[in-house]
C-alpha positions in Angstrom: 58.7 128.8 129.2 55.6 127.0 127.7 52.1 128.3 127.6 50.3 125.7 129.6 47.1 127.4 129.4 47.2 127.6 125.5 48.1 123.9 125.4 45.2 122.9 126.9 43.3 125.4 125.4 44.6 124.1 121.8 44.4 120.5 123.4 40.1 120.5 123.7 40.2 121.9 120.1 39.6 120.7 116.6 43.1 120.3 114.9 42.1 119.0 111.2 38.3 120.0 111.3 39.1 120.9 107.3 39.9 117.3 106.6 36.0 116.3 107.8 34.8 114.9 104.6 37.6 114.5 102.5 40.1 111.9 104.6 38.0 109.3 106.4 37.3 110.0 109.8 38.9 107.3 111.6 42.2 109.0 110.2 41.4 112.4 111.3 40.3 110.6 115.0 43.3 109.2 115.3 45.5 112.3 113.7 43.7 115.1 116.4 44.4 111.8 119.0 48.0 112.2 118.2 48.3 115.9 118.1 46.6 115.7 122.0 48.9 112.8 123.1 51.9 115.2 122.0 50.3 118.1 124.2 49.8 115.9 127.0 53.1 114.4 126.8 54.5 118.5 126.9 52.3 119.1 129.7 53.7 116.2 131.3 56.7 117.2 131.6 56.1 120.5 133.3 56.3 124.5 133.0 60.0 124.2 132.3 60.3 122.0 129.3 63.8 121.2 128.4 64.5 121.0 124.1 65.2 117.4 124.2 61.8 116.4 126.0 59.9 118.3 123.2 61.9 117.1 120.5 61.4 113.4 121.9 57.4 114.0 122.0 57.3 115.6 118.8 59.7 112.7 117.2 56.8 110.1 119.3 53.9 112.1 117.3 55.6 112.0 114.0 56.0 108.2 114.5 52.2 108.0 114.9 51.8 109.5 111.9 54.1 107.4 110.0 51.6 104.6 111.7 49.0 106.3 110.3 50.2 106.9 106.9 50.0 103.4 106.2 48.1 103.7 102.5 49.3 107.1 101.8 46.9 109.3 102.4 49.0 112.1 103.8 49.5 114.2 100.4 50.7 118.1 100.5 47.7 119.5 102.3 47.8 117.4 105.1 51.4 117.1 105.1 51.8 120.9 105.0 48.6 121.2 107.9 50.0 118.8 110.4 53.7 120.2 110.4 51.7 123.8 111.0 49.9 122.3 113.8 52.9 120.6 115.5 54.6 123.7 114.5 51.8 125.6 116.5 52.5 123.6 119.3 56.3 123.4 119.4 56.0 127.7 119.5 53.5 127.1 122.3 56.4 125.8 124.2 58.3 129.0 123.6 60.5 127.2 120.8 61.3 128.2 117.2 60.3 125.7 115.0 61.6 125.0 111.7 61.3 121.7 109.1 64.1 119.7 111.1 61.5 119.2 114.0 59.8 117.3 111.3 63.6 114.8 110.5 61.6 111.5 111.1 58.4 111.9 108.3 58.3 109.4 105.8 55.1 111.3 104.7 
């Protein structure tokens, strides 16, 4: 069963503050914008969220982020930051999460 309230909670916070200053800000905007669609899609879907549903949202946020990559500006330390926070929110939803959550990177 998913944690609903430390969704949100992890919803109205910073995901990438540590990037401020060193990727440009519209890309961590629309990064953190990403990580809160994939919350919002989870909480969409309602206190029982089925595997499939999260692994569909999750694939949806890695697809932004392929859209994002664009110049390729997603090196290791963002690579390895966003897969912790999707990984944060995957556990959030009471599943384990491991690198084939992650299948459809190109980054």
């Amino acid at each position: 069963m998913a944690d609903r309230a430390a969704l949100q909670r992890l919803r109205e916070g910073r995901f990438f503050k540590g990037w401020d200053g060193a990727v440009a800000s519209d890309r961590v905007e629309a990064s953190e914008a990403s990580m809160r669609q994939l919350i919002d899609a989870l909480l969409a879907a309602g206190p029982e969220i089925d595997e499939d549903e999260a692994r569909d949202a999750v694939g949806d946020c890695i697809d932004r982020f392929n859209e994002l990559d664009d110049e390729g500006w997603i090196n290791t330390i963002e690579r390895e930051e966003i897969a912790e926070q999707i990984g944060r929110v995957v556990g959030l939803c009471g599943f384990e999460f491991d690198e084939d959550w992650l299948d459809e990177r190109d980054w």
